[in-house]
Wavefront OBJ file of the C-alpha trace (Angstrom):
o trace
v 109.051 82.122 69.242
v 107.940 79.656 71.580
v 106.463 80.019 74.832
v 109.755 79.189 76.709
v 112.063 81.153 74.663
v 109.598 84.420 75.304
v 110.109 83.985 78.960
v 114.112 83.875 78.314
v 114.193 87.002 76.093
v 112.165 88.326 78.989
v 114.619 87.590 81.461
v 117.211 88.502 79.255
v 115.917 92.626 79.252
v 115.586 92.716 82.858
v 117.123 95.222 84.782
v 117.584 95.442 88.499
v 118.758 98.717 90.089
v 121.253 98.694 92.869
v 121.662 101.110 95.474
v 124.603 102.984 96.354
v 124.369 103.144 99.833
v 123.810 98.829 100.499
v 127.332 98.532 99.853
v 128.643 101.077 102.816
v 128.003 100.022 106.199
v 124.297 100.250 107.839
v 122.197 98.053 109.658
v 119.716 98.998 112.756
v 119.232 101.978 114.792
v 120.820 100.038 117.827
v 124.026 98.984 115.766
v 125.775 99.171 112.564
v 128.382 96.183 112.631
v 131.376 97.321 110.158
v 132.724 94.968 107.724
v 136.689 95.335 106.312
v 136.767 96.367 102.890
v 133.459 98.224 102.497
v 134.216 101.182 99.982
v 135.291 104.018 101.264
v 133.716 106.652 98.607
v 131.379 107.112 95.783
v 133.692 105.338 93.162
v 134.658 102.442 95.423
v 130.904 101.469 95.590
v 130.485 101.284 91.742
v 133.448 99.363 91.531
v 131.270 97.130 94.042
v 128.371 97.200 91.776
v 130.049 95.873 88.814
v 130.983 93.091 90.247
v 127.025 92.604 90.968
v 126.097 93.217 87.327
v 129.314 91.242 86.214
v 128.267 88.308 88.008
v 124.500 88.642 87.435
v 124.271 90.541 84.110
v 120.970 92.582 84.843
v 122.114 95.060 87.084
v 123.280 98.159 85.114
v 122.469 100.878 87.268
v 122.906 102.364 90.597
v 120.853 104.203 92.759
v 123.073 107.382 94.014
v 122.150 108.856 97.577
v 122.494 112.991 98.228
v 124.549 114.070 100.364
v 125.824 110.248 101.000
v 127.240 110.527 97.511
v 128.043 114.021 96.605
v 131.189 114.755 94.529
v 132.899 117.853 93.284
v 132.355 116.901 89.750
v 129.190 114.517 88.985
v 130.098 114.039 85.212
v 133.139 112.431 85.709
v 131.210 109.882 88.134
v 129.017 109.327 85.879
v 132.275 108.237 83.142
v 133.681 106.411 85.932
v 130.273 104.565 85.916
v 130.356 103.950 82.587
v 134.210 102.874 82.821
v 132.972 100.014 85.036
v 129.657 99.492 82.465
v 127.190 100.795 84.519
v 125.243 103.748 84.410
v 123.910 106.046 87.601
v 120.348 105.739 88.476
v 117.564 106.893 90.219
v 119.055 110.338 92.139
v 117.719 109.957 95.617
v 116.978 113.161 97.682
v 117.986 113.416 101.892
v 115.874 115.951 103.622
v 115.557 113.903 106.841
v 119.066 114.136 108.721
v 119.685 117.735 109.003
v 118.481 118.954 112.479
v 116.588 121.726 111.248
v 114.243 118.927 109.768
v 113.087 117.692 113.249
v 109.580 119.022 112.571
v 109.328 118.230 108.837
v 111.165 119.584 105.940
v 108.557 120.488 103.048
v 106.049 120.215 105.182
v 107.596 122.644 108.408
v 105.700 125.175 109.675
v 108.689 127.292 109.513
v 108.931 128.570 105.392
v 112.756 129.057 105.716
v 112.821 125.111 106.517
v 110.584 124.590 103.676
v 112.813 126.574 101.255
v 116.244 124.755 102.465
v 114.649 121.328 101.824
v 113.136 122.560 98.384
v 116.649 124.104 96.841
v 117.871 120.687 97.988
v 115.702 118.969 95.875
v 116.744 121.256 93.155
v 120.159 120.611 93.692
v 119.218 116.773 93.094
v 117.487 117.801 89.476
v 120.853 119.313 88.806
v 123.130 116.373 89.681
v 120.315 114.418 87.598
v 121.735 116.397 84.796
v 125.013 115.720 85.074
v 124.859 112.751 85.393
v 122.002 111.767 83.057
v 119.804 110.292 85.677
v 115.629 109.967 84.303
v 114.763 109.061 87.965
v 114.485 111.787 90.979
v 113.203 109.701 94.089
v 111.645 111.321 96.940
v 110.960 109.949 100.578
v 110.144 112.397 102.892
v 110.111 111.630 106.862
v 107.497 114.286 107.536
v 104.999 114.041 109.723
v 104.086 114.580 113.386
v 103.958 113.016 116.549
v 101.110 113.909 118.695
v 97.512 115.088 117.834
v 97.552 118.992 117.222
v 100.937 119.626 116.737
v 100.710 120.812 113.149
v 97.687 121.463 110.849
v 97.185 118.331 108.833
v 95.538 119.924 105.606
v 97.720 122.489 105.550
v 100.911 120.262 105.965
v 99.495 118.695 102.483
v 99.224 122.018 100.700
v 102.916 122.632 101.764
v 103.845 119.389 100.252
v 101.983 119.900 97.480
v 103.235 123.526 96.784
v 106.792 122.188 97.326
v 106.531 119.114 94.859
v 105.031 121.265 92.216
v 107.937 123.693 92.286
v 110.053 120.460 92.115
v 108.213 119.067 89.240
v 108.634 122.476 87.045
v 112.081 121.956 86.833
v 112.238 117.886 85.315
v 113.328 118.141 82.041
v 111.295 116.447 79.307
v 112.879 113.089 79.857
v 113.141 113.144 83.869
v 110.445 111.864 85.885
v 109.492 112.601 90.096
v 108.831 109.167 91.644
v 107.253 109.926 95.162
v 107.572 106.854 97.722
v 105.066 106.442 100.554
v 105.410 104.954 104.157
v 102.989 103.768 106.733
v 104.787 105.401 109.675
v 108.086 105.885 111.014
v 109.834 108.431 111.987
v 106.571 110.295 112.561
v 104.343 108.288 114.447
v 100.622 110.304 114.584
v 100.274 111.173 111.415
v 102.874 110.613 107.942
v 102.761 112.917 105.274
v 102.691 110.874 102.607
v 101.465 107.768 104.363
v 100.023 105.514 101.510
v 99.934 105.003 98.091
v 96.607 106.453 97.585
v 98.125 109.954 99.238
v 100.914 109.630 96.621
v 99.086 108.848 93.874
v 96.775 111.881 94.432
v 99.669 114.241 94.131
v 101.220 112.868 91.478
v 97.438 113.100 89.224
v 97.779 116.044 90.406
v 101.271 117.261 89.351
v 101.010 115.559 85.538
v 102.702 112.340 83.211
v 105.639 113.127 84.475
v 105.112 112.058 88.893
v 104.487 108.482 89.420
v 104.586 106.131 92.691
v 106.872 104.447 94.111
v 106.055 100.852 96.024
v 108.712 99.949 98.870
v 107.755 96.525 99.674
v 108.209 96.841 103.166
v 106.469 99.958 103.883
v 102.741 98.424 104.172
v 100.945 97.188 107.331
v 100.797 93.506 107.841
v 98.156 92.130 105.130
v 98.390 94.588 103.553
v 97.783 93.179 99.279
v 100.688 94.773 97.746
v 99.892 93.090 94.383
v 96.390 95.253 94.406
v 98.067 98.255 94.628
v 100.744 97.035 91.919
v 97.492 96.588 89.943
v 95.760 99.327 90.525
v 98.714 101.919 89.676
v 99.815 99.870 86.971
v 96.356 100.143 85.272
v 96.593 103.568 86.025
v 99.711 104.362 84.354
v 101.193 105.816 87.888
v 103.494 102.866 88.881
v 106.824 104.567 88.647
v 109.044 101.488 90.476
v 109.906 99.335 92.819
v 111.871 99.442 96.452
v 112.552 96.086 96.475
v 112.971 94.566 100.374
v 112.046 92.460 102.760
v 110.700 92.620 106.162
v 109.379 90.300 109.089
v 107.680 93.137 111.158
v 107.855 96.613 110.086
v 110.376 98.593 107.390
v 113.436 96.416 108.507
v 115.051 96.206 104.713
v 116.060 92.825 104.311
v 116.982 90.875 101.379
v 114.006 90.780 98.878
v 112.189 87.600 99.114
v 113.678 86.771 102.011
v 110.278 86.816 104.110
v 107.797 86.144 101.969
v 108.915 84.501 97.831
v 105.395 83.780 97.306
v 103.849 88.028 97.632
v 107.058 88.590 95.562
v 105.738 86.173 92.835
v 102.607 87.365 93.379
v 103.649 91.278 93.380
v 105.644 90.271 89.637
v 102.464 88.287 88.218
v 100.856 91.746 88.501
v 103.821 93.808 86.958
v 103.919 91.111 83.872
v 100.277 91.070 83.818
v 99.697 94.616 83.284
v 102.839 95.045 81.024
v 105.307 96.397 83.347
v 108.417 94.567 82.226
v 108.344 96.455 79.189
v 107.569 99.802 79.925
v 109.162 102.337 82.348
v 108.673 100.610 85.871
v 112.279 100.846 87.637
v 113.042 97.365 89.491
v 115.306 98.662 92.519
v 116.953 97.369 95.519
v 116.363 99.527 98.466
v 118.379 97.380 101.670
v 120.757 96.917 104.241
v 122.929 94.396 104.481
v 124.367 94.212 108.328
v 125.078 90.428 109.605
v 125.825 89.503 106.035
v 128.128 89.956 103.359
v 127.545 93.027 101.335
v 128.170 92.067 97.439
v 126.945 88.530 97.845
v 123.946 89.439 99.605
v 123.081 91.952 96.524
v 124.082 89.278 93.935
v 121.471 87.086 96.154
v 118.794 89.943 95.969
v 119.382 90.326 92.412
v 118.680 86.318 91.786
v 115.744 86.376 94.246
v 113.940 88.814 92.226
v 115.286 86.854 88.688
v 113.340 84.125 90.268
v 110.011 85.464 91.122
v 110.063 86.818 87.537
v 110.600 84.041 86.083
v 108.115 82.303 87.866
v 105.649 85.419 87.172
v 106.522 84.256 83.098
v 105.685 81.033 83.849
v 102.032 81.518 84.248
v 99.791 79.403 82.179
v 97.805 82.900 81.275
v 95.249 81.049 79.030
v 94.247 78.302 81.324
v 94.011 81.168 84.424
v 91.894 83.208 81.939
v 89.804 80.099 81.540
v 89.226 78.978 84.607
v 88.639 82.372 85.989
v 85.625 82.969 83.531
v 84.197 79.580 84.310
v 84.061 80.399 88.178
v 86.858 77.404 88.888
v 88.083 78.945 92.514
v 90.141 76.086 92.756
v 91.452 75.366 89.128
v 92.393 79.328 88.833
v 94.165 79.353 92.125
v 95.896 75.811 90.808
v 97.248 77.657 87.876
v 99.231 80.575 89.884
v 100.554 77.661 92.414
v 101.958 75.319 89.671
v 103.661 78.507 88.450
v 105.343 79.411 91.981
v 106.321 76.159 92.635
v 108.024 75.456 89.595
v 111.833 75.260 89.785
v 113.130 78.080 87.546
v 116.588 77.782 88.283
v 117.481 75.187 85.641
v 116.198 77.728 82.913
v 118.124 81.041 84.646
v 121.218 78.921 84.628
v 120.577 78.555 81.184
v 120.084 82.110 80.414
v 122.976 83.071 82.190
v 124.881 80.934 80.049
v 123.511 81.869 76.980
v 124.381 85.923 78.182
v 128.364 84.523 78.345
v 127.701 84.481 82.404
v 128.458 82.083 84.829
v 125.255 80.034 85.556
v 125.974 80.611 89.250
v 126.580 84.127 90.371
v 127.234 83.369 93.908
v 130.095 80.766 93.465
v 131.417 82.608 90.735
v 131.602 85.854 92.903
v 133.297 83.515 95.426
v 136.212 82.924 93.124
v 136.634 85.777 91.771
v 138.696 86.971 94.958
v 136.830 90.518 94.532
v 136.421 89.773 98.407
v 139.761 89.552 99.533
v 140.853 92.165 96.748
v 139.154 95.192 98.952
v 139.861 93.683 101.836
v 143.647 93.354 101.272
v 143.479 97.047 98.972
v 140.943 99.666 101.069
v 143.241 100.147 103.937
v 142.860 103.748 105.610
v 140.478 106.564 105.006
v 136.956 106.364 105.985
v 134.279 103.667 105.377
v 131.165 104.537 103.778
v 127.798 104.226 105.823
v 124.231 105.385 106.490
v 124.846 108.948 106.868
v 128.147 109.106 105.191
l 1 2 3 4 5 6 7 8 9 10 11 12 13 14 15 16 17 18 19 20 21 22 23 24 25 26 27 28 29 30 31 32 33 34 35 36 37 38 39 40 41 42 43 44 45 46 47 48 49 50 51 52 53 54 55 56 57 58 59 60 61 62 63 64 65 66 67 68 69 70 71 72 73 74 75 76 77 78 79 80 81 82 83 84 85 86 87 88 89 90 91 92 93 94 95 96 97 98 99 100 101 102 103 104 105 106 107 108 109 110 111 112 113 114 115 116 117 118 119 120 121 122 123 124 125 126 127 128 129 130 131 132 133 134 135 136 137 138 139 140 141 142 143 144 145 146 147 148 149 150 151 152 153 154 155 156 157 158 159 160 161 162 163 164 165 166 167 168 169 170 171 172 173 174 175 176 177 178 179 180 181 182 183 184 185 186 187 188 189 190 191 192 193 194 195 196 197 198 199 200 201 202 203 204 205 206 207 208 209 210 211 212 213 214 215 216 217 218 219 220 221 222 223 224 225 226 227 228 229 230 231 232 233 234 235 236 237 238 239 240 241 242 243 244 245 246 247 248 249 250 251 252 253 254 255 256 257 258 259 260 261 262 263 264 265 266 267 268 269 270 271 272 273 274 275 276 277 278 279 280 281 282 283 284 285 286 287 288 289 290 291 292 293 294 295 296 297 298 299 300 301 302 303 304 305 306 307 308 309 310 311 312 313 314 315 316 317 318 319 320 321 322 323 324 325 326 327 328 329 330 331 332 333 334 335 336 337 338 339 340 341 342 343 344 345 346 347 348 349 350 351 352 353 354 355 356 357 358 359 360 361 362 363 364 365 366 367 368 369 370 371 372 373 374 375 376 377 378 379 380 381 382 383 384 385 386
């Protein structure tokens, strides 16, 4: 096989997990601008997702968000899912929005908190079996505000005690991925506030916890790529929230900010073998001055592209120039790479999957747009919270 046909079977096995809740309405904590035909339940936003992974080809899955998604009967979701060919995702746990959570949910003081938060978790592992789901993703918003309000140790052994119960239940083939975040809503001290804090408890729990990298939940600087390394060497890099942000966690459109760290970020994951093993590739945004399906389809491409690019790598000459000490030659290598145009060859894998070589125009014609716009009339939209 030669070296460019590699990097198109590559390409070809890629799979980019949507989320649920980017096709409701969200946006800011100021304002959440509606847009006319956003779906209006659970089902609505699959049939939104298909037309992602119609267009696109590589997006198979979706990310479902408890409560935001809950159904009477998960099952037949899951077969409406599969109706639209897709299949539910990564099962992703809410313990932040109830108001007895205002001082922490696993981590509360108060046991009776800590016990509502952990049966919900449990109630997540169940919907993961009906529905088939490997992934159960946890972000918790625990943490405290001011020096002294809580006992920091003893906050950890609550999370710990409370992720270990979690963990017992998994089944053989289902898998904890714990996400971390700098700060916010808690703004002394996080509970799980790095990746190094979530990588301890997941050694700690067994094979079957692994991290989770948001891309937007770092300080300013901060070398996401080391970290992809670093777990990835490890055998603890569980997946990806892919976003993008200019200041803080403000979950724009991946690669929006910053293409190059996203090359840069993907170098690592094909580097240390992550594009064939069990590292989930997820989108984790909002979408609130733009269009909600074409924004994902855009997302979706963004991260084709930085793949691609990541493939692209001349990994003998950067092997050679790195042992011989060439600062400049090395760094050449990974900038040829980035600057490369790879969208003549993803137009030509696209073709060569039976897809439209470009997603966004052909998403424009398909009049999926004015379909939902003319057709989900009444009811309720879906948004954050909902």
């Amino acid at each position: 096989m030669t070296e460019r046909a590699a990097v198109k079977a590559a390409l070809k096995t890629q799979a980019v997990e949507t989320p649920s809740w980017a096709y409701g309405n969200s946006g800011t904590r100021f304002k959440v601008f509606a847009q006319q035909g956003v779906p209006r339940d659970p089902r609505e936003k699959l049939d939104d997702a298909a037309k992602v992974h119609e267009f696109t080809g590589v997006a198979p899955t979706v990310a479902l968000h408890i409560p935001w998604d809950r159904v009477d009967d998960y099952a037949a979701l899951a077969r409406h899912a599969e109706n639209r060919g897709l299949r539910l995702g990564a099962i992703n746990s809410n313990t932040f929005q109830d108001d007895d959570y205002r001082l922490g949910s696993v981590c509360h003081p108060d046991a009776a908190v800590r016990r509502k938060a952990v049966d919900h978790l449990l109630e997540c592992v169940g919907i993961m079996d009906a529905t088939g789901s490997k992934d159960l993703k946890l972000w918790f918003a625990d943490g405290t505000n001011y020096p002294g309000q809580d006992d920091v140790r003893a906050r950890q052994d609550r999370l710990a005690e409370a992720l270990a119960e979690v963990y017992e239940r998994l089944g053989d083939d289902q898998r904890m991925l714990l996400e971390y975040k700098l700060f916010e809503p808690a703004f002394y001290t996080t509970d799980v506030p790095d990746w190094g804090t979530a990588y301890a408890h997941c050694l700690k729990l067994g094979p079957k916890a692994q991290v989770v990298v948001d891309t937007g939940h770092h300080a300013p600087g901060t070398n996401i790529e080391f970290i992809v390394a670093t777990l990835l060497r490890e055998g603890k890099l569980g997946g990806f929230d892919f976003n993008s942000r200019f200041y803080a966690d403000d979950d724009l459109m991946v690669g929006a900010a910053d293409p190059f760290q996203l090359f840069r970020i993907m170098y690592e994951v094909v580097r240390g073998g992550g594009l064939s093993g069990d590292v989930a590739f997820m989108l984790d945004q909002c979408h609130n001055v733009e269009s909600k399906i074409p924004a994902i389809i855009r997302s979706v491409m963004n991260v084709q592209e930085a793949t691609a690019k990541a493939l692209s790598v001349d990994r003998d000459a950067l092997a050679e120039a790195q042992r011989a000490g060439d600062v400049l030659g090395a760094n050449a290598v990974l900038m040829d790479a980035f600057n490369t145009d790879v969208r003549p060859l993803l137009r030509e894998v696209r073709e060569e999957m039976g897809l439209d070589p470009d997603p966004m125009a052909a998403y424009a014609r398909s009049g999926w747009a004015e379909k939902i716009v003319a057709e989900r009339i009444g009811g309720e939209q879906a948004g954050w919270g909902a």
